[in-house]
BAKE-626399 format. One line per field, with one value per residue (C-alpha): residue number from 0; residue in one letter; x, y, z. Coordinates in Angstrom, 3 decimals, m for minus. Layout:
BEGIN
seq	(NUM_...)
type	(A_...)
east	(X_...)
north	(Y_...)
up	(Z_...)
//
This chain:
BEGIN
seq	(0_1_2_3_4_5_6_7_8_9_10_11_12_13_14_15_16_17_18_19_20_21_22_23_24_25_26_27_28_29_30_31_32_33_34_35_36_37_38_39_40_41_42_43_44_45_46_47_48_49_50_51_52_53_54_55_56_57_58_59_60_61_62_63_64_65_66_67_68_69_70_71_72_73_74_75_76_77_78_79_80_81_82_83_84_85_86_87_88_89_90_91_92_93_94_95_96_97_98_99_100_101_102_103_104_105_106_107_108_109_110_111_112_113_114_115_116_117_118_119_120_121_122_123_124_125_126_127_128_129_130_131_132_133_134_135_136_137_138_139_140_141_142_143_144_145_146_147_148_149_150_151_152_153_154_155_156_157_158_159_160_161_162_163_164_165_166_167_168_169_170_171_172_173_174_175_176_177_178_179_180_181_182_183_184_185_186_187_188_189_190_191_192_193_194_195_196_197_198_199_200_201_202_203_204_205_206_207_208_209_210_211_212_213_214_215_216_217_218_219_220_221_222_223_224_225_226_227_228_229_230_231_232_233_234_235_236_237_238_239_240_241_242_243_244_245_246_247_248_249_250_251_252_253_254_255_256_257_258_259_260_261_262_263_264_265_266_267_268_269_270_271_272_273_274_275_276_277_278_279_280_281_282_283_284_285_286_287_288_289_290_291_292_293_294_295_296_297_298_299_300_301_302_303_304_305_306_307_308_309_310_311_312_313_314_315_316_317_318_319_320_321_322_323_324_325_326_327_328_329_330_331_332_333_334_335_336_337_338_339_340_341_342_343_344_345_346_347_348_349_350)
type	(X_X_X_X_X_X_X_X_X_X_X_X_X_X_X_X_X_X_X_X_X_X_X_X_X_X_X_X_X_X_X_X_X_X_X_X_X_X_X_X_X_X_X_X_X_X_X_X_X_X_X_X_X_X_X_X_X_X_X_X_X_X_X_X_X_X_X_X_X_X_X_X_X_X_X_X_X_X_X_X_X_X_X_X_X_X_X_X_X_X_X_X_X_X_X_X_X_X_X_X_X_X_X_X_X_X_X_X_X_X_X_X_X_X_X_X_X_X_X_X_X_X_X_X_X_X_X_X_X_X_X_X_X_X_X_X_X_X_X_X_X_X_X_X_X_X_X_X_X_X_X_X_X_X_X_X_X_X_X_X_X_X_X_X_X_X_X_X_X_X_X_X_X_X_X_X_X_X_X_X_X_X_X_X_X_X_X_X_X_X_X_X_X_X_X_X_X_X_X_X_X_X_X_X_X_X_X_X_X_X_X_X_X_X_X_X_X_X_X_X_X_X_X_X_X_X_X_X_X_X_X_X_X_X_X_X_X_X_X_X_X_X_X_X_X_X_X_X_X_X_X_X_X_X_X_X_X_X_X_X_X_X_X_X_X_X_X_X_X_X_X_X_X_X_X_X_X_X_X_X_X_X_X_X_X_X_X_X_X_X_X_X_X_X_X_X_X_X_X_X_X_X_X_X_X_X_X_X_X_X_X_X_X_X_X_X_X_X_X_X_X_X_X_X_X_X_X_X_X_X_X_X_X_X_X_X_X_X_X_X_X_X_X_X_X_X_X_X_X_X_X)
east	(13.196_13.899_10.411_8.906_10.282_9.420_6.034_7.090_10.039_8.188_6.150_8.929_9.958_7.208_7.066_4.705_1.583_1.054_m1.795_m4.531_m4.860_m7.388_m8.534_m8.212_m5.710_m5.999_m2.876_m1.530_m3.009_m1.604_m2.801_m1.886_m0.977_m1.819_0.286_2.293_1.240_2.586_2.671_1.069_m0.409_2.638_4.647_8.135_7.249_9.783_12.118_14.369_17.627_17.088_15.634_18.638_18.470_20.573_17.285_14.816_16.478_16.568_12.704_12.178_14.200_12.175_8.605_7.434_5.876_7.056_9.809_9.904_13.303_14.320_12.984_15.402_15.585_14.595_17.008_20.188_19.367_19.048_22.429_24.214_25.049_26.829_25.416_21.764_22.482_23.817_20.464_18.540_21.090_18.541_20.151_18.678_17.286_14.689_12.294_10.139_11.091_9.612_11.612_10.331_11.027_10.508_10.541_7.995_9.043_7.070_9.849_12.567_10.459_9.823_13.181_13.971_10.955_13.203_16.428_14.641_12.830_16.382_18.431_15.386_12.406_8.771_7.477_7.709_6.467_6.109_6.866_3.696_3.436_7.029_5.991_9.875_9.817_13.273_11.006_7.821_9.409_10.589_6.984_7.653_7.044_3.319_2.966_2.015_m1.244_m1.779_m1.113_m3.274_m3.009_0.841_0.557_m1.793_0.700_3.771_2.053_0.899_4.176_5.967_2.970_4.066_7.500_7.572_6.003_5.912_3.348_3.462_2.242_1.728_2.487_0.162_m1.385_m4.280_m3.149_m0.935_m3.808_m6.039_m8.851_m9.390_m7.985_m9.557_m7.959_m11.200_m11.106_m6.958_m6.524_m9.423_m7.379_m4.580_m5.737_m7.261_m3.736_m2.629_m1.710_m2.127_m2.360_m2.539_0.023_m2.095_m0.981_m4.037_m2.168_m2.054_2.052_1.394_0.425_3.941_3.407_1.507_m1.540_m2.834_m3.439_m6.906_m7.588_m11.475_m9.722_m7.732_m11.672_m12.824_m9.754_m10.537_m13.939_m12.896_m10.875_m10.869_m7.414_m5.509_m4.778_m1.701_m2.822_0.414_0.541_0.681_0.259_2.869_1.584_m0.145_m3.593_m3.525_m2.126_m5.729_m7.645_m6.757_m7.226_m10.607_m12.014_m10.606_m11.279_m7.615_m5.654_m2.380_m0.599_2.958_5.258_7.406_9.004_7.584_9.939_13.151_15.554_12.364_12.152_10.788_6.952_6.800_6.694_3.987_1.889_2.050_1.309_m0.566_1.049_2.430_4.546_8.576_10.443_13.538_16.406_19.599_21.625_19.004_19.285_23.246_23.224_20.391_22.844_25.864_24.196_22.315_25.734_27.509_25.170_25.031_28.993_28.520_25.783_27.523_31.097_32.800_32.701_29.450_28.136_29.240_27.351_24.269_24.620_24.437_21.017_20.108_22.005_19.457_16.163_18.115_18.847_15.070_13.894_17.080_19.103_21.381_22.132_22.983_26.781_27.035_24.714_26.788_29.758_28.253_26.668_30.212_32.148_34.638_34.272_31.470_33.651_34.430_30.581_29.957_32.997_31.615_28.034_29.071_30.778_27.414_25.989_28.752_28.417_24.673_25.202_27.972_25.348_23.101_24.998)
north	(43.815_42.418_43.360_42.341_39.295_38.018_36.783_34.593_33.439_32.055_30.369_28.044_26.519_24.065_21.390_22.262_21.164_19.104_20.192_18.850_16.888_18.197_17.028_20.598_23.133_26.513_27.810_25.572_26.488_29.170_32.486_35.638_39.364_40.938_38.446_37.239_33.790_32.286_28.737_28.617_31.661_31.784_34.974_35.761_39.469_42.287_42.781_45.843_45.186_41.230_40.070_40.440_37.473_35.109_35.316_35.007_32.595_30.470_31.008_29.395_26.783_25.582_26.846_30.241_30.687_34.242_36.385_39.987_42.389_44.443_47.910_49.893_53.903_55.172_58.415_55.873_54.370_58.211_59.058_55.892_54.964_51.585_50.113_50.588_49.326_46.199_46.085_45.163_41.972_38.918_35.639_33.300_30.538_32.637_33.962_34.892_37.790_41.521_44.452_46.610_50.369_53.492_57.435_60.503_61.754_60.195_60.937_59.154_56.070_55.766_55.844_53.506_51.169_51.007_50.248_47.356_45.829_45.977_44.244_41.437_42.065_40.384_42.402_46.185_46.952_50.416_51.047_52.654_50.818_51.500_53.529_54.529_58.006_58.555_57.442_58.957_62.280_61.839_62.029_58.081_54.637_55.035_58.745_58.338_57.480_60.797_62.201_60.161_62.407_61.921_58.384_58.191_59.862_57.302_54.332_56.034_57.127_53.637_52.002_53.795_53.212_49.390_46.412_44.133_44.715_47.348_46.943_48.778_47.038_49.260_50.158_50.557_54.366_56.524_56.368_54.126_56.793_58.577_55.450_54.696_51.716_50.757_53.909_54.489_50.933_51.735_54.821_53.038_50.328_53.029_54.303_51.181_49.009_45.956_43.876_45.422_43.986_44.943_44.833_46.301_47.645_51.706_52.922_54.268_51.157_49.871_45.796_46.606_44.455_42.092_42.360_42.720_40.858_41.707_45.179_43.122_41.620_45.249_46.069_43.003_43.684_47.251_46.172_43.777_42.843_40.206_41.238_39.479_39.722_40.064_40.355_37.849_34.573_32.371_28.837_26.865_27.015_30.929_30.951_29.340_31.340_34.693_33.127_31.772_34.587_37.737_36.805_37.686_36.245_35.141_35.563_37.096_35.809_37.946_37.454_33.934_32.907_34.545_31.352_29.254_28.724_25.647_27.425_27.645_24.013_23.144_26.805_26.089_22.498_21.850_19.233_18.514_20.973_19.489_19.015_20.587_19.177_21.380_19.165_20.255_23.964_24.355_22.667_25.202_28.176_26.482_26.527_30.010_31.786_30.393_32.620_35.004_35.870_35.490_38.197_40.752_39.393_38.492_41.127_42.337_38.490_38.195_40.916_40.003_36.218_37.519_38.768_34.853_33.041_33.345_32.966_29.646_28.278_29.125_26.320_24.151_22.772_25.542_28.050_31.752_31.471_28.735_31.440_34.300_32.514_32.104_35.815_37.743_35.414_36.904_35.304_32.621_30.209_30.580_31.084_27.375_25.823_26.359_25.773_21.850_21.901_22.040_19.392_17.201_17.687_17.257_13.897_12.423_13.177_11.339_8.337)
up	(45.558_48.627_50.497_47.442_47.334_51.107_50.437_47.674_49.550_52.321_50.219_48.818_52.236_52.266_49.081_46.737_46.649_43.053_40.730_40.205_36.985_34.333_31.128_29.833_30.977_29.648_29.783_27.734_24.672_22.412_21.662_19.869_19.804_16.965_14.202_16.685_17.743_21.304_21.851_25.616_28.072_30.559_29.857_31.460_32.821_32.495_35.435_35.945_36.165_36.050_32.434_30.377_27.661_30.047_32.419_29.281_27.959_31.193_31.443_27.883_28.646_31.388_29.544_29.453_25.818_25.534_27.426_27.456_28.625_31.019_30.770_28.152_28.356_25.474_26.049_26.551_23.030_21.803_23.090_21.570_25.446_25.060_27.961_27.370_23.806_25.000_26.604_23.210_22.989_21.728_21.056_18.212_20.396_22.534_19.760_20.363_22.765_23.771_24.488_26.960_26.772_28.777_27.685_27.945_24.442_21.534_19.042_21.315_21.582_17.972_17.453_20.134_18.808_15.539_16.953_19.437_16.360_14.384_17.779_17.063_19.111_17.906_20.125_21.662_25.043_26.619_30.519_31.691_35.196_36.745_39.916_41.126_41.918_39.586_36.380_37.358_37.624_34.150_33.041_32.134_33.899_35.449_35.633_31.711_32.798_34.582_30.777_28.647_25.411_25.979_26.402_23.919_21.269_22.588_21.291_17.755_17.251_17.750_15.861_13.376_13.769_13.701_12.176_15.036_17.857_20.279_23.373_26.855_30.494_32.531_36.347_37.253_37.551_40.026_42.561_43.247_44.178_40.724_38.436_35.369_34.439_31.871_30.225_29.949_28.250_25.836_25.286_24.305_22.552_20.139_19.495_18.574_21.151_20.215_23.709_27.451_30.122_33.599_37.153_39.408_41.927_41.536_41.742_45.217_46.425_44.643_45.903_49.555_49.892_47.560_43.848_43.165_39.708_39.387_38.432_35.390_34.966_34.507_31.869_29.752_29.338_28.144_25.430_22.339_22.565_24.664_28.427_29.831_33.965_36.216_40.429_42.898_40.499_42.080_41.446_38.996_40.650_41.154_37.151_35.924_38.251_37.101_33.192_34.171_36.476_34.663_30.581_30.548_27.491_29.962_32.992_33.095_35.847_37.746_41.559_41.172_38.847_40.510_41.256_40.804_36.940_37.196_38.267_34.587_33.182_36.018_35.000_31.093_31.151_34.585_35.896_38.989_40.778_40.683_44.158_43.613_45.344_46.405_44.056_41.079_42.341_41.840_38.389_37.528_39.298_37.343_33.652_34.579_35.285_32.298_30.157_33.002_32.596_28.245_28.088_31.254_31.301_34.491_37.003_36.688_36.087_39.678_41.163_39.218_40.460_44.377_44.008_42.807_45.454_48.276_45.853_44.603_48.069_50.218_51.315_50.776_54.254_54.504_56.845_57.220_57.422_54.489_52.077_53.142_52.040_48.525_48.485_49.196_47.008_44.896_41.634_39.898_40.191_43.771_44.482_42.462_44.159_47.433_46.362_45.039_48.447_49.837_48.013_48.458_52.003_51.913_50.189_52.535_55.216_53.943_52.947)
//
């Protein structure tokens, strides 16, 4: 995460620049997958290990139309593990929401499918993109799309198994030499799957380079359902670009949005960018960990929160020794105490 993240970093430690105002902004108007009907094309993507329903709920709160989870193994579910079961948690206030699964057994999935739309879930998405070697060699995460008949059976069986969409957060393959992005979607689409999530990298290429989105063009046109275009969207601007260029239906946010959820108020609605001050930051970290520590409890709430110290604080006055203070902290509160430190600090400075 933290090579991933250094583009996007980077780009926070200048302001902004504000959008341009339009008469018209696509992304603001709703759309649907299959009967489920979102109120504006911005889409919280799924992030391992970050988007429990504390993280989802944060991005509704500050205007993604639709939030999906976390990736949840479909074996952990299978085995009653407590952990991964806690995983499906969906609180009332962020409908609607996606779960996102993984597996390479149709059976398991279906199963899984059933227990996800019990926990709450308008939605069911299948992990066929992840390109970590310890899911691929599961036969799961992206190497499903080197087994399309495999695949293919996955999404019948959870069709089957639910009554809310299913869906399928693809590659463009596990190589980008013999990919068939066009032809796998259509593949899947005629099993069921009721909307395409496409990033159009291949899994070797995990996030090297840049994502090439006349790839996501060539999936939309080989479908007739809506194709939610994720990869290197980080601003407003680059949001209706992909929507215009591609066809695609939305765009789904990812690294973008990590201690940044205000990039999607400005994507949904197109207006100006917000300058966030380090005074806005904290009070964002302060109501974020609250939920944070209700949906993880306290100890692991604290390790969580260390990943989102530094995305909170780029591009804010502060230096190495003041963040590392706040990363090995001990406990939330400690962490917050010594973050309002900072802004008191900050504003005796400037007074």
């Amino acid at each position: 995460m933290k090579k991933r993240m250094q583009s996007v970093l980077v780009s926070r430690r200048s302001p902004p620049a504000p959008s341009a105002p339009t008469e018209r902004w696509p992304l603001a108007e709703p759309f649907s997958i299959g009967a489920l009907r979102l109120e504006n094309r911005v889409v919280q993507a799924p992030l391992a290990g970050i988007a429990n329903w504390a993280y989802r709920r944060q991005s509704r709160r500050h205007g993604a139309g639709f939030t999906v989870s976390e990736m949840v193994a479909s074996m952990g579910l299978h085995h009653a593990n407590r952990r991964t079961h806690d995983m499906l948690a969906v609180v009332a206030d962020e409908h609607p929401v996606g779960i996102q699964l993984f597996g390479s057994d149709p059976a398991v999935m279906a199963e899984a499918a059933r227990a996800a739309a019990h926990a709450g879930a308008d939605l069911i998405d299948i992990n066929m993109g992840c390109p970590v070697p310890k899911i691929c060699k599961t036969g799961a995460g992206a190497a499903l799309l080197d087994d399309l008949e495999r695949a293919a059976d996955i999404v019948s069986a959870m069709v089957r198994a639910v009554d809310v969409p299913v869906t399928v957060k693809m590659r463009r393959g596990m190589r980008a030499g013999d990919a068939r992005p066009g032809e796998a979607a259509r593949r899947l689409v005629a099993a069921g799957a009721a909307g395409i999530f496409f990033h159009p990298r291949a899994a070797v290429e995990r996030y090297d380079g840049r994502a090439d989105h006349r790839i996501t063009a060539e999936v939309v046109a080989a479908v007739d359902v809506p194709v939610i275009a994720s990869g290197d969207i980080t601003t407003p601007a680059e949001a209706r670009a992909v929507l215009e260029e591609s066809g695609c239906a939305a765009v789904a946010i990812g690294r973008a949005a990590l201690g940044n959820p205000w990039v999607f108020g400005p994507m949904a609605s197109g207006g100006a960018a917000l300058d966030v001050s380090l005074a806005d930051a904290v009070e964002e970290i302060r109501h974020f960990a609250d939920d944070v520590r209700a949906a993880l409890g306290e100890r692991r709430a604290c390790a969580y929160m260390r990943k989102f110290y530094p995305w909170y604080l780029t591009g804010h006055d502060v230096t190495v020794v003041e963040r590392e203070a706040i990363v090995t902290a001990s406990t939330l509160e400690d962490a917050i105490e010594r973050l309002d430190r900072l802004v008191q600090g900050r504003a005796a400075v400037a007074a």
